[in-house]
C-alpha positions in Angstrom: 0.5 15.7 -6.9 2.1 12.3 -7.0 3.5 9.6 -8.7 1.4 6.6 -9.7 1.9 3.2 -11.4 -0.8 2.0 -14.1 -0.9 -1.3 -14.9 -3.4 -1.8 -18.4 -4.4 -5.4 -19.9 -2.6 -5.9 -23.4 -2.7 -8.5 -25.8 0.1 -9.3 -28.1 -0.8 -7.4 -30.8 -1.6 -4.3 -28.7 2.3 -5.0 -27.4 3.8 -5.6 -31.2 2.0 -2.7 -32.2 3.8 -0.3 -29.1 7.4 -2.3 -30.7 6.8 -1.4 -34.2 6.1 1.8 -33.1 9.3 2.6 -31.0 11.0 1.0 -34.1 9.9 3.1 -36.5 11.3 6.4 -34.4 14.5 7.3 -33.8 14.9 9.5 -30.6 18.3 11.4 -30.4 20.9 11.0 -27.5 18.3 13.8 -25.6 15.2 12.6 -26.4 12.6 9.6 -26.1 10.0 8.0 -27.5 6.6 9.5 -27.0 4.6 6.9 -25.1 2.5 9.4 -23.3 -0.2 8.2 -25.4 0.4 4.3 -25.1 -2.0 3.5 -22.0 -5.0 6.3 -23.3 -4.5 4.4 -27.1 -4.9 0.8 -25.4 -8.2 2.0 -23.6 -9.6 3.6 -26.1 -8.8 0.9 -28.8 -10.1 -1.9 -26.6 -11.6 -2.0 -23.4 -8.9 -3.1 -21.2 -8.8 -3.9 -17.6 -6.6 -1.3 -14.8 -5.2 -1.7 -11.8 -3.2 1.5 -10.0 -0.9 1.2 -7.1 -1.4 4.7 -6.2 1.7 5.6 -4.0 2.8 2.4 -3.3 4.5 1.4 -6.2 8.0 2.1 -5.0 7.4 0.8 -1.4 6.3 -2.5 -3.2 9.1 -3.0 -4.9 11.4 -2.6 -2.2 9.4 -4.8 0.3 10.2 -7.8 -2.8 13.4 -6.5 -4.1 14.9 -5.1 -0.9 15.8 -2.1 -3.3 14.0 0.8 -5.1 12.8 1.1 -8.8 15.2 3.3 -9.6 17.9 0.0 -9.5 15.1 -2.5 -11.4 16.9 -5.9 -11.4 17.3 -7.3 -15.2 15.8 -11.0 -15.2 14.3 -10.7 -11.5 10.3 -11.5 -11.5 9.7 -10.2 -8.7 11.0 -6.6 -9.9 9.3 -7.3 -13.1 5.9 -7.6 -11.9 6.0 -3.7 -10.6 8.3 -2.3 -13.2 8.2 -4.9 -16.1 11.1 -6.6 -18.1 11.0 -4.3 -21.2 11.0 -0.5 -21.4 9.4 1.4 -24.1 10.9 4.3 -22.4 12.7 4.7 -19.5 14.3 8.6 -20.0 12.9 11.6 -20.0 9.4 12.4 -18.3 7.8 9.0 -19.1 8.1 5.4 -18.2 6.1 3.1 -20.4 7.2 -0.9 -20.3 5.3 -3.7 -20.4 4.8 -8.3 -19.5 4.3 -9.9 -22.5 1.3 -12.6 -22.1 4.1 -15.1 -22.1 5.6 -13.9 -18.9 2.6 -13.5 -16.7 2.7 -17.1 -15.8 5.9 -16.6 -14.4 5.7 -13.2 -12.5 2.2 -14.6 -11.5 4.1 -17.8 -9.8 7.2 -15.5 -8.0 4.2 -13.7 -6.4 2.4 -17.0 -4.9 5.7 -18.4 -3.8 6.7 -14.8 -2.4 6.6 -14.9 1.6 4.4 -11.9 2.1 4.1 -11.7 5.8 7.6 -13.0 6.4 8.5 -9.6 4.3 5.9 -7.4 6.6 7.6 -8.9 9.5 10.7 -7.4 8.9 9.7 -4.4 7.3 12.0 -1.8 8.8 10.6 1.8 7.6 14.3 2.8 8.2 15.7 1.0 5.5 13.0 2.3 3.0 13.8 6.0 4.5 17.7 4.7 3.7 17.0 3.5 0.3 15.1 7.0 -0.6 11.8 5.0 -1.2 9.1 7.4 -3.0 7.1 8.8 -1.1 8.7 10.0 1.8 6.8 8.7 3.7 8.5 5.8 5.6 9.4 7.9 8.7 6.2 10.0 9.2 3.5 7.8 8.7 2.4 5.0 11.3 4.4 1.6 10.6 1.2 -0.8 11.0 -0.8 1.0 8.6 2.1 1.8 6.3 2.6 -2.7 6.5 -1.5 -2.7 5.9 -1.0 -0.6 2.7 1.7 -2.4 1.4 0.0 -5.6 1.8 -2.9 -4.2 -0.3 -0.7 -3.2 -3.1 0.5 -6.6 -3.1 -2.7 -8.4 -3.0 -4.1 -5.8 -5.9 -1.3 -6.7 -8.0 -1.3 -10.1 -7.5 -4.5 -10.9 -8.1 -4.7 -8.5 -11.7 -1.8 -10.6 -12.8 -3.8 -13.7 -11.4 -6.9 -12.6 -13.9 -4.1 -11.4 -16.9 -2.4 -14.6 -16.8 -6.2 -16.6 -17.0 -7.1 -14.1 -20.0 -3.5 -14.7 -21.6 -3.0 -11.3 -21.7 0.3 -8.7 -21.5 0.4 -5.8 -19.1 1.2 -2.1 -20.0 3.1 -0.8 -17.1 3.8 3.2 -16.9 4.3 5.8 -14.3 2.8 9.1 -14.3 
């Protein structure tokens, strides 16, 4: 079984809500909040768009960062738009954060501008080996179709945030 990045339409209420409710706990040193319910609660409560990057999530992030999610860089848009700015949790077994509707506009614009075959060009499976990209698969697998599935994961993303950011709406980011 893998790892996999959800990525679930929010609104700002839906987001306040998922604040409050991290407020109103009070997790000790060993503990976190329990946002293992956060995506299930936004489907059920409305009926929200998805968009999964499967196995790619990591890979992504390191073909626009040039490093992996575990080292997501504070104020950077283009890490933002596959981890987000804000964590609900980031310890323990879950990672829940999110894009306020605010944001989108932003992230939405780093991803036009971003040079995505300039980036496939120089992908070097190497350095994603190197950098302990999940999964392991950098090595194994055949470069050109490794560079064809990263460029879906891009183009997925992009164009969800491209339909969030014409909905002025958040996105619910969490890895399971």
């Amino acid at each position: 079984m893998g790892m996999y990045m959800s990525y679930k339409e929010a609104d700002r209420a839906a987001i306040e809500q998922m604040i409050s409710r991290c407020g109103e706990e009070s997790p000790s040193e060993n503990d976190f909040y329990d946002t293992s319910d956060f995506p299930e609660v936004l489907e059920v409560k409305e009926k929200c768009e998805t968009c999964y990057l499967d196995k790619m999530w990591d890979g992504l992030h390191c073909l626009l960062t040039g490093v992996s999610t575990c080292a997501p860089m504070k104020d950077n848009l283009l890490s933002e738009a596959v981890v987000g700015g804000d964590a609900f949790s980031d310890r323990g077994v879950y990672f829940v954060s999110y894009i306020s509707p605010e944001r989108m506009p932003q992230i939405l614009a780093a991803l036009n501008a971003f040079d995505l075959e300039g980036a496939l060009s120089a992908f070097s499976p190497e350095h994603f080996s190197q950098e302990k990209i999940y999964p392991r698969i950098w090595l194994r697998d055949d470069k050109e179709e490794l560079k064809q599935e990263l460029r879906a994961a891009f183009q997925i993303l992009r164009d969800f945030y491209d339909q969030m950011a014409k909905k002025n709406k958040g996105v619910i980011i969490s890895l399971y």
